[in-house]
N, C-alpha and C positions, 0 to 999 in steps of 0.2 A: 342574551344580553347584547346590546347596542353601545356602538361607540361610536363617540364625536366623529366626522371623518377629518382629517388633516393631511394635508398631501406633502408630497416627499419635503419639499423644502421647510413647510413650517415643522414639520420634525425634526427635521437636520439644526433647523438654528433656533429652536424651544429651549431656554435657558434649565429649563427642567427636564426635557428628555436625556436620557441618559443611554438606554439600548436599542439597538436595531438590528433585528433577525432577519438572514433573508434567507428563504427556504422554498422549495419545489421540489418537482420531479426532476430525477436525475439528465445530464446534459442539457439544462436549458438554459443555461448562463447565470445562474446565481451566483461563483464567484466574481466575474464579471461585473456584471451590476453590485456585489457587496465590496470589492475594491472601488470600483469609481465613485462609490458614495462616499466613502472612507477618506477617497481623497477630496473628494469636493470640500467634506466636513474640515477637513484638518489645513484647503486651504481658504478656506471663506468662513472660518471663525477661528477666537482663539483659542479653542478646547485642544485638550491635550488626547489624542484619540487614540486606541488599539484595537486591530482588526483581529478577530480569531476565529480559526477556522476549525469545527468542531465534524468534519467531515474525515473518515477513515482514512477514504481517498484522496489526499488530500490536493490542492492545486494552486495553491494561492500562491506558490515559491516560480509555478509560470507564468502569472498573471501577472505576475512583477515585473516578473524576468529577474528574479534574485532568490539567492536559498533560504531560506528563513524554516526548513525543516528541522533545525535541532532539537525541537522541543525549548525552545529558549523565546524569550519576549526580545524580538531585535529590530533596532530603526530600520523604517522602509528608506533606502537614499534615494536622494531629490524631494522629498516631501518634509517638509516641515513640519512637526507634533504628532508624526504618525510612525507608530509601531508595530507589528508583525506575529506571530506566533501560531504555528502547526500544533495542534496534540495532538503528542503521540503515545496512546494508550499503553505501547508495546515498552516505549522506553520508563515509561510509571511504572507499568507492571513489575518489571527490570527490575525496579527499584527493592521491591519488594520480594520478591522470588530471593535477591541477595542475600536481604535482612536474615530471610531465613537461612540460608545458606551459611552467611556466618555467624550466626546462631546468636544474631540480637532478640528474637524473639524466642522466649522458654518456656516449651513446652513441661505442663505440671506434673508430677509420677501417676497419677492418676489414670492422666492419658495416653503413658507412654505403652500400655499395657495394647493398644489397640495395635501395633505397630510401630514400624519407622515414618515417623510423623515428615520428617525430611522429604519424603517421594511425594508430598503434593504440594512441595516448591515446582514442580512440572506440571501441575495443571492450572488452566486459566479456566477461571468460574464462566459458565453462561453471562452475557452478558454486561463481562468486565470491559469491555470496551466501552460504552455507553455508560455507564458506571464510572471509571475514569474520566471519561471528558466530560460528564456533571460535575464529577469535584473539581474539576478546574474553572468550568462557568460560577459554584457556588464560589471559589475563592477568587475571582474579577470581581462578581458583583459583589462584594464583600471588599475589595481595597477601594484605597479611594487613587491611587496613585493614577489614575486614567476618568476624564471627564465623559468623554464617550466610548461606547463597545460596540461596534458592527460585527455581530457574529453570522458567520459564512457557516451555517446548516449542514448537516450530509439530509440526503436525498429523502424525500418525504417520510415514508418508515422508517429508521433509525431516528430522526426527525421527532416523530408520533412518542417515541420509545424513551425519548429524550424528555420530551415535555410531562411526558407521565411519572418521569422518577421523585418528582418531588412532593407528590401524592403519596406514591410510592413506598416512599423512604419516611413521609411524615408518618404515618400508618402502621410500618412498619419501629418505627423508633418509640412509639406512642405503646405500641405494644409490649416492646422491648420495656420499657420501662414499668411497664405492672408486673410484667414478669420479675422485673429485677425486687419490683418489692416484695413481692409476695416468696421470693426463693433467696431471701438476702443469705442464709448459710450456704448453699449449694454454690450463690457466685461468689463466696469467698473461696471455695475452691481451684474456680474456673479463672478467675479474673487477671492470673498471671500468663496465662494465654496472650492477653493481650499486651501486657506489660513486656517494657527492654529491659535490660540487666542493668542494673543501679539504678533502677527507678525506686523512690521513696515507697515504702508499704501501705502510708497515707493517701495516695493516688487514688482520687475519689472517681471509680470508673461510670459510675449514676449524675457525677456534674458533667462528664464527659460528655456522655452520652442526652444530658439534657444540653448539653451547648450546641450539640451537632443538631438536634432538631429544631434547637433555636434558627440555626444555619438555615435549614431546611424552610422554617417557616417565611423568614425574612427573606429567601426567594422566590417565594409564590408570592409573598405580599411584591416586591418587585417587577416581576414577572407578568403577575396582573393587573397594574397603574398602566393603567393608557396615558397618564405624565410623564412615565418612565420609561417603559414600552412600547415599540412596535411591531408588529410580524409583518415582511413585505412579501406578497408572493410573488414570486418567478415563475411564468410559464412559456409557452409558446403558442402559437395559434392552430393548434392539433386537437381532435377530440380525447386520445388520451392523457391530453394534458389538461383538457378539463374535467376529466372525470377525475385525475389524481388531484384537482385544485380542489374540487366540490368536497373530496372527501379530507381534503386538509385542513379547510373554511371548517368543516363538522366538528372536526378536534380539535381546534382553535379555539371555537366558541364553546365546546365541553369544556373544556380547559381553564374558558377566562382568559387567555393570552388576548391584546387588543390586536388587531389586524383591520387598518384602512383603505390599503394602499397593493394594485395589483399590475406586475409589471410585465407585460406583454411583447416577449425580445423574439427575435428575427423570426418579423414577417416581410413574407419573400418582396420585392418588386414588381412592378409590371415589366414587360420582358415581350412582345410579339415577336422577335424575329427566334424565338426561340420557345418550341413547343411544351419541351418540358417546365421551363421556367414559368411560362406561361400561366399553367397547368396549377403551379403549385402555389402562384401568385392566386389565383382566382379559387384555389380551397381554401388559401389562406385569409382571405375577402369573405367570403361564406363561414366559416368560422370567427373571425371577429367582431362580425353581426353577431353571431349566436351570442358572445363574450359580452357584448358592449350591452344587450339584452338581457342577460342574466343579470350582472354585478355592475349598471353603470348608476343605480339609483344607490346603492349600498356604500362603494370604493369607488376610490379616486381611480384610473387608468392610464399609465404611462404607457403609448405603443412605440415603441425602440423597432429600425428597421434591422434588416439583414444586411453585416458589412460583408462586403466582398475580400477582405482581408482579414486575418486573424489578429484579436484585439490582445493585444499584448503588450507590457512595457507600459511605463509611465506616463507618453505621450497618447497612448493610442486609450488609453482609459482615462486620461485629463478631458481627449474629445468626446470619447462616448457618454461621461457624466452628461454632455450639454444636451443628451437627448431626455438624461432622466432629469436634471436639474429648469429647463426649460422654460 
């Protein structure tokens, strides 16, 4: 599948784009570049914007130079219409492990037979990570309270893991649901597993479960509108960073996600009075030939140099926008 190209700015100010993902291989400056756009966006139009960083690791509370780790959606200060927010899977998890703990969810006699159902409030599923930070991208792209989403990626595979969950889960919930017809005695059994104490016995757990795939569909349809969507790559001018790109671009376009736009941050300087810099300026020169040869008929190409200083704080990524903004 082929998309229109559009380069960063008619993105940023397309009265109808709404997301922008920016994703690589790890340490190449993705949050970097997904905060300066962020700010560009929220200061050169009037959309109401929120950055989230859907990365484990996360780093966006340095790129600020402010905490915005709570797991909470909090203004960025000094910026105008622009808000913040880490997930964090561990504190959702929390959430949950509690529940059971003080025994809002009840387990039926049925199952109590298997054991002390309590002891796997201690485990975290495979996966739950990744898991969690989907349901917080499905409930963004689901409010309206935010006109743009710049979401800061973790590192290409969690990334990959990320984009596939809503195949995933559509698949999975599509199943669930024939299941649920065809075994309607068996989940009246089961069904209070999922039920809290004082919930009505009417609690239709089959609308539930149709809403949630509702959920699930209406962000692939999101997800894959190149009106609404962007993927930006972040890479650098190393060949393993175009091997991780090459195989990004593959799952992107398996996927349907639109991707135009590929941003190519700290390449080295010219440098003669110093060998190694030298050195690393002229593989860096030979490689984004290779780069500008591959994907310059396909994507737009932003090349961002190498600062000498670490980009930090609101002034230092108000300047580096003007490399991607340009």
């Amino acid at each position: 599948m082929e998309f229109k190209k559009k380069t960063i700015k008619e993105l940023a100010t397309s009265s109808s784009m709404r997301f922008l993902l920016f994703g690589g291989k790890g340490g190449v400056g993705k949050t970097t570049c997904a905060a300066s756009t962020a700010i560009w966006i929220a200061e050169n139009t009037d959309r109401e914007v929120l950055i989230l960083s859907t990365d484990p690791a996360h780093s966006l509370s340095d790129s600020f130079a402010q905490d915005i780790s709570g797991g909470e959606v909090v203004p960025i200060q000094g910026i105008k219409n622009l808000s913040g927010l880490e997930i964090n899977p561990q504190k959702e998890f929390k959430k949950y492990q509690n529940s059971i703990q003080a025994g809002d969810i009840e387990v039926p006699q049925e199952l109590q037979m298997f054991g002390d159902f309590q002891d796997f409030q201690s485990l975290t599923p495979p996966g739950s990570d990744e898991a969690l930070a989907f349901s917080k991208v499905l409930e963004f792209i689901q409010t309206p309270d935010y006109d743009f989403i710049v979401f800061d990626t973790a590192p290409t595979g969690h990334t990959l893991r990320l984009l596939s969950l809503p195949e995933v889960l559509n698949s999975f919930f599509g199943k669930l649901l024939r299941f649920r017809m065809k075994m309607g005695q068996i989940w009246g059994k089961i069904k209070t597993l999922f039920k809290k104490k004082g919930a009505e016995d009417e609690e239709d757990q089959l609308a539930a479960l149709n809403h949630m795939k509702e959920i699930v569909e209406n962000a692939n349809r999101e997800l894959t509108n190149e009106n609404r969507t962007s993927f930006i790559i972040v890479m650098i001018p190393e060949l393993m960073a175009i091997y991780e790109t090459e195989r990004l671009l593959s799952l992107l376009l398996e996927y349907e996600i639109p991707v135009s736009n590929i941003f190519i941050n700290m390449i080295a300087p010219p440098n003669p009075h110093c060998t190694f810099c030298q050195s690393r300026h002229t593989m860096h020169l030979r490689n984004l030939n290779q780069i500008r040869e591959i994907y310059k008929d396909d994507f737009y190409l932003t090349e961002i140099p190498l600062y000498q200083t670490e980009i930090r704080g609101i002034p230092a990524l108000r300047e580096f926008s003007k490399f991607i903004f340009q």
